[in-house]
C-alpha positions in Angstrom: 0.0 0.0 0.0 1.6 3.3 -0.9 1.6 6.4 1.1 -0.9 8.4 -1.6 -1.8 6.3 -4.0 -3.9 7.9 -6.9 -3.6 6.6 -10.0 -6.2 7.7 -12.1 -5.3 7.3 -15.4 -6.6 4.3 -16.3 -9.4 4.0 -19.3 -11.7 7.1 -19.6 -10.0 9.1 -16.5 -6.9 8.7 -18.6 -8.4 10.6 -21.8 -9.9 13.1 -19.4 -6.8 13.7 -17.4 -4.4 14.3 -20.2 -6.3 17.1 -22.3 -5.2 19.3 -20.3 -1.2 18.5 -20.2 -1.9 18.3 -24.1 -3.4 21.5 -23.9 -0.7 23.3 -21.5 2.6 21.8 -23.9 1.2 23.3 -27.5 0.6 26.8 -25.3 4.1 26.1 -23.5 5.4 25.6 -27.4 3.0 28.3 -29.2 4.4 30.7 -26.8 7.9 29.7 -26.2 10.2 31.9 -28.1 9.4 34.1 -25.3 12.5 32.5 -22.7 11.7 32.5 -19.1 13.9 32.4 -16.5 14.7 29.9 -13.6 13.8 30.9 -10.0 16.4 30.2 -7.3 19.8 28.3 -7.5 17.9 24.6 -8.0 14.6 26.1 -9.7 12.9 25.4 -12.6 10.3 28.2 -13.7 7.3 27.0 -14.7 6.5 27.3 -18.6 3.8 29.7 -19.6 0.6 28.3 -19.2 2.4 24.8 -18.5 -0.3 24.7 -15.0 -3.7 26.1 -14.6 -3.7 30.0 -13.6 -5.5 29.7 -10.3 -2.6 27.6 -9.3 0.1 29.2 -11.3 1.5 31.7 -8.4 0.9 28.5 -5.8 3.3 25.9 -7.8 5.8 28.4 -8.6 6.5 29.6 -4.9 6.0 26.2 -2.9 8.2 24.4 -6.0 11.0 26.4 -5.0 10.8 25.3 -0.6 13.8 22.5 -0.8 16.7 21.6 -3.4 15.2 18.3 -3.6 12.1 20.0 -5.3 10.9 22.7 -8.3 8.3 24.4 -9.6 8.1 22.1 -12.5 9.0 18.6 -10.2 5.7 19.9 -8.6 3.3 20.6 -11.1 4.4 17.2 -12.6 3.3 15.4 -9.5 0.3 17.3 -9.0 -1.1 16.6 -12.8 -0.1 12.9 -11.7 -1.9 12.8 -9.0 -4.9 14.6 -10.2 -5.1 16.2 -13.1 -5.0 19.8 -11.1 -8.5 18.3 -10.0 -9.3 20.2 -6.8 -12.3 17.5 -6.6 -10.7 14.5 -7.7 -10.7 11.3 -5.5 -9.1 7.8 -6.0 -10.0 4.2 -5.1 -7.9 4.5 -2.4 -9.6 7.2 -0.6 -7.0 10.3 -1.3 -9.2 13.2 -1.9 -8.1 16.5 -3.4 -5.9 18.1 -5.9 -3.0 16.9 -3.8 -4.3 13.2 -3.1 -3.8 13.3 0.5 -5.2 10.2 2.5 -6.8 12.1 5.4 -4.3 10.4 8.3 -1.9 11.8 5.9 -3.5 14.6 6.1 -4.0 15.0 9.7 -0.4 14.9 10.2 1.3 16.5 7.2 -1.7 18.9 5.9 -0.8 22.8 6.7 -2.6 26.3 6.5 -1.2 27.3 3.6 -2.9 30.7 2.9 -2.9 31.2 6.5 -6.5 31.6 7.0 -7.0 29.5 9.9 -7.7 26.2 8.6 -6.0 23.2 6.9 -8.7 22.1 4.3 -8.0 19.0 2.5 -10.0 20.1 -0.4 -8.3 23.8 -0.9 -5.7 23.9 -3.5 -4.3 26.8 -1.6 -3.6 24.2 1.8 -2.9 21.6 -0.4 -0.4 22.5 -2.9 1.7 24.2 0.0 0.9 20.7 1.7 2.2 18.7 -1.0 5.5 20.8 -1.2 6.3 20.7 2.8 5.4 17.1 2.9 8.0 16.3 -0.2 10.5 18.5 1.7 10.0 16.7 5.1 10.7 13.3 3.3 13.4 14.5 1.7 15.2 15.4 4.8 13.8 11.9 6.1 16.1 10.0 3.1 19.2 12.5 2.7 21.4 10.4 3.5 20.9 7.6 1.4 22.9 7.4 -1.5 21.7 8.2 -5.1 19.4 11.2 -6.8 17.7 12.8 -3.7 14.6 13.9 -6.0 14.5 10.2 -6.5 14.7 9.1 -3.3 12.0 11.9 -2.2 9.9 10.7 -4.6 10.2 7.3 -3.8 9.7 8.1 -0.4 6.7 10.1 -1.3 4.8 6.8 -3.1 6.4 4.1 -0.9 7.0 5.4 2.8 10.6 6.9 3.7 11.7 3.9 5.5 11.3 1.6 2.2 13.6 4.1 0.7 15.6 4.1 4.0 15.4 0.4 4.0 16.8 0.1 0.2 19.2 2.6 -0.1 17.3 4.6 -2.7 14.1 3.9 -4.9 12.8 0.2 -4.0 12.5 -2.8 -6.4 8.8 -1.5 -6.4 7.6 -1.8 -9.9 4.6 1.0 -8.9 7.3 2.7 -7.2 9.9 2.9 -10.0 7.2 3.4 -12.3 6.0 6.7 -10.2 9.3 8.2 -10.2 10.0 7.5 -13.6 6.5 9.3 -14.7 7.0 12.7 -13.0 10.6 13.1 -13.6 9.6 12.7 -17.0 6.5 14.8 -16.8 8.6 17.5 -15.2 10.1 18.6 -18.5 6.8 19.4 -20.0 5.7 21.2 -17.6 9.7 23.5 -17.4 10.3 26.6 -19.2 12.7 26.0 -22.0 16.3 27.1 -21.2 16.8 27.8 -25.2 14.5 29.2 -28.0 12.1 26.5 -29.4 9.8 27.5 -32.2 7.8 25.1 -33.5 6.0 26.3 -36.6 2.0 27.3 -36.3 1.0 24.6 -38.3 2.6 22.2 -35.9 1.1 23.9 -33.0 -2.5 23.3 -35.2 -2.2 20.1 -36.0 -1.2 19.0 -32.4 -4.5 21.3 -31.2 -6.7 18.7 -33.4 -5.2 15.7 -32.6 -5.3 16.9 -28.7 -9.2 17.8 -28.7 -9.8 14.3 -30.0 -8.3 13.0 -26.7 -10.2 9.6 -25.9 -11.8 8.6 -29.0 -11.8 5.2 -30.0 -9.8 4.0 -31.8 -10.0 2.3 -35.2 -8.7 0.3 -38.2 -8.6 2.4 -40.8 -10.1 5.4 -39.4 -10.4 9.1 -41.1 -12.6 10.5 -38.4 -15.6 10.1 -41.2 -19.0 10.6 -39.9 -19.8 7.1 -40.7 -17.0 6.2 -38.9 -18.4 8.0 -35.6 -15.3 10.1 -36.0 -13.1 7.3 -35.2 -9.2 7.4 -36.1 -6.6 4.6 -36.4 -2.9 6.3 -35.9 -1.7 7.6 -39.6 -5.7 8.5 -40.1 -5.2 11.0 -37.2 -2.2 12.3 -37.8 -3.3 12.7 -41.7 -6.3 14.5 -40.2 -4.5 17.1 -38.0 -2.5 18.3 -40.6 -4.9 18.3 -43.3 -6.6 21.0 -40.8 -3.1 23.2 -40.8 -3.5 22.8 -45.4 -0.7 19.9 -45.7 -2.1 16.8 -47.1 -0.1 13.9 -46.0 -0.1 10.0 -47.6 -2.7 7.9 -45.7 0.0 5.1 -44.7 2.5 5.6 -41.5 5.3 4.3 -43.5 4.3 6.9 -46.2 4.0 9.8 -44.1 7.5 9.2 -42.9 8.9 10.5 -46.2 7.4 14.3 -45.6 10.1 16.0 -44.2 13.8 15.9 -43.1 14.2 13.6 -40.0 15.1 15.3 -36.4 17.6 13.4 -34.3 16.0 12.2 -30.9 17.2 15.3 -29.2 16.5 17.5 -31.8 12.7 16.9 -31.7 9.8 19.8 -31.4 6.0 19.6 -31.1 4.7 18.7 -34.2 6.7 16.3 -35.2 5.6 12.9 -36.6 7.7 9.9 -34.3 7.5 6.7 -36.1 8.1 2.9 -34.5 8.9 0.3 -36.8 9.5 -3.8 -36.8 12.7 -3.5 -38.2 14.8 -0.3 -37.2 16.9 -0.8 -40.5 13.8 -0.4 -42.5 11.1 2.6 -43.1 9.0 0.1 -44.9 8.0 -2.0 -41.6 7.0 1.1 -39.8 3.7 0.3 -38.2 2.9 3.4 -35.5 3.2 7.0 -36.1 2.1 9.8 -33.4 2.5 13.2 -33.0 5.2 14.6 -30.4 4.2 17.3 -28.2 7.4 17.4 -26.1 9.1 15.7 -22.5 9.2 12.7 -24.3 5.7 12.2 -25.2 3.5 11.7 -28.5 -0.3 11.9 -28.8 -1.6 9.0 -30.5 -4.7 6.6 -31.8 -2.7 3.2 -30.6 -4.4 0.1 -31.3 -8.4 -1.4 -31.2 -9.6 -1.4 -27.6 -7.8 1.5 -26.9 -8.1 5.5 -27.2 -6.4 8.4 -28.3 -4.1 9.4 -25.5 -1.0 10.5 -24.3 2.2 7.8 -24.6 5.8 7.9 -24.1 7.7 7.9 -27.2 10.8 5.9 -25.9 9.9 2.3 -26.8 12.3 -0.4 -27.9 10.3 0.0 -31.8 11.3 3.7 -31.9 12.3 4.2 -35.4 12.7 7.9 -36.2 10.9 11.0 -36.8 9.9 13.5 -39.7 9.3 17.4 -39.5 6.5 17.9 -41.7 6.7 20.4 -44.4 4.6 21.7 -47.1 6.9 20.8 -49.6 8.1 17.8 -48.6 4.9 16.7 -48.1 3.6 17.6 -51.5 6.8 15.8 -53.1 4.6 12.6 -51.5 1.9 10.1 -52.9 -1.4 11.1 -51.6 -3.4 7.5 -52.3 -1.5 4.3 -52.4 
């Protein structure tokens, strides 16, 4: 049993949960050429519109209270926990935007606007909450060895002495996984240290693809009417940047040939990322998605599932393709 456990993004709260993240990263990239700087020696400022604005002010302050944490280590966790859902409660019985569990709670909550109270369900109590309590466990496991945002973290999901007990994150596969997920998270949600300007029809084409968050998926989808507006993964990405006026082949493997091909680290929003049998061979590709930045692609991935939010760095990660206008029209439309 973890300390806070609220994992709520399986199924439908999974397509819920993530418009908004999808939403924050093409505003964070829209808007980005516009540098912002870090607060304090450890900090890292938030990204323009990377968190909602009611809590903007909150995340930024509280982020900066230890060097184990940030601003954008915080608004990570939060979205993990619950997608900035001042309402939200789990399976588990953690309640709030935080996901306290109320003996949690009686122990760890604090009045963080000052106003007399310690109310679970007040962002303003429990985002300050969430940032004291990371704090105290981090000076709980600061002197185990390894990263000590890990081991906070860990200590966070798992209890400080299983961290204690370990000598940094334990062989906890929900554990691991947490600490993986927000670390990662955490650079979405950052300011970028250097200009990145993604062009506006890669900011359009991720805006479709992100308002079509937990549709269905389906084989050879276009998002037709008769289709009930359904996608498979190259019909999507076809369809958002048809919207931006590039037509794009119909076929993954196709689309793959519209553009010059970023390196891994050299990605921006909008690009297409590609996964493929054989990572010798363009021809076996069989996923495409659309990146939208900290490692993560939008995407219609397979019957059963929906559109959604995935991590782009799978063992059948082939490459990736900038789209352009020209490159795109040098392209087969119909194969």
């Amino acid at each position: 049993m973890t300390v806070r456990k609220a994992w709520l993004w399986a199924g439908g709260a999974a397509a819920a949960g993530v418009s908004f993240v999808l939403l924050l990263v093409v505003g964070v990239y829209v808007v980005a050429g516009n540098l912002m700087n870090g607060v304090g020696g450890a900090g890292r400022a938030l990204a323009k519109g990377a968190v909602p604005a009611a809590y903007q002010a909150l995340v930024q302050k509280w982020g900066n209270l230890c060097p184990a944490l940030n601003p954008a280590l915080l608004a990570a966790q939060l979205y993990q926990e619950s997608g900035f859902n001042p309402s939200a409660r789990s399976p588990a019985k953690a309640l709030g935007i935080a996901q306290f569990i109320p003996g949690t709670w009686a122990t760890h909550g604090i009045d963080g606007d000052g106003d007399g109270d310690r109310d679970i369900w007040d962002p303003n109590d429990a985002i300050p909450s969430a940032a004291s309590y990371d704090c105290e466990l981090s000076t709980y496991v600061k002197d185990v060895p390894g990263n000590a945002t890990h081991n906070m973290l860990a200590a966070y999901n798992a209890g400080a002495y299983a961290v204690i007990k370990y000598g940094g994150v334990p062989p906890y596969k929900e554990t691991q996984n947490y600490v993986k997920t927000i670390t990662t998270l955490e650079d979405s949600f950052a300011a970028p240290v250097s200009r990145i300007d993604p062009s506006e029809q890669a900011a359009g084409a991720i805006y479709f693809a992100q308002k079509k968050l937990g549709t269905p998926y389906l084989w050879g989808g276009e998002g037709t009417p008769e289709q009930g507006g359904r996608f498979d993964c190259s019909g999507l990405t076809q369809a958002a940047y048809q919207t931006v006026g590039i037509t794009l082949p119909r076929v993954a493997n196709d689309q793959y040939n519209a553009g010059p091909h970023p390196k891994r680290d050299e990605l921006l929003p909008g690009d297409l990322v590609f996964f493929s049998h054989d990572p010798a061979d363009s021809r076996q590709i069989h996923h495409v998605g659309i990146y939208v930045g900290g490692g993560y692609m939008i995407d219609a991935p397979r019957t059963g599932a929906v559109i959604r939010f995935d991590p782009i760095d799978t063992g059948d990660y082939f490459g990736a393709t900038r789209v352009t206008e020209d490159g795109a029209k040098a392209l087969p439309t119909s194969v």
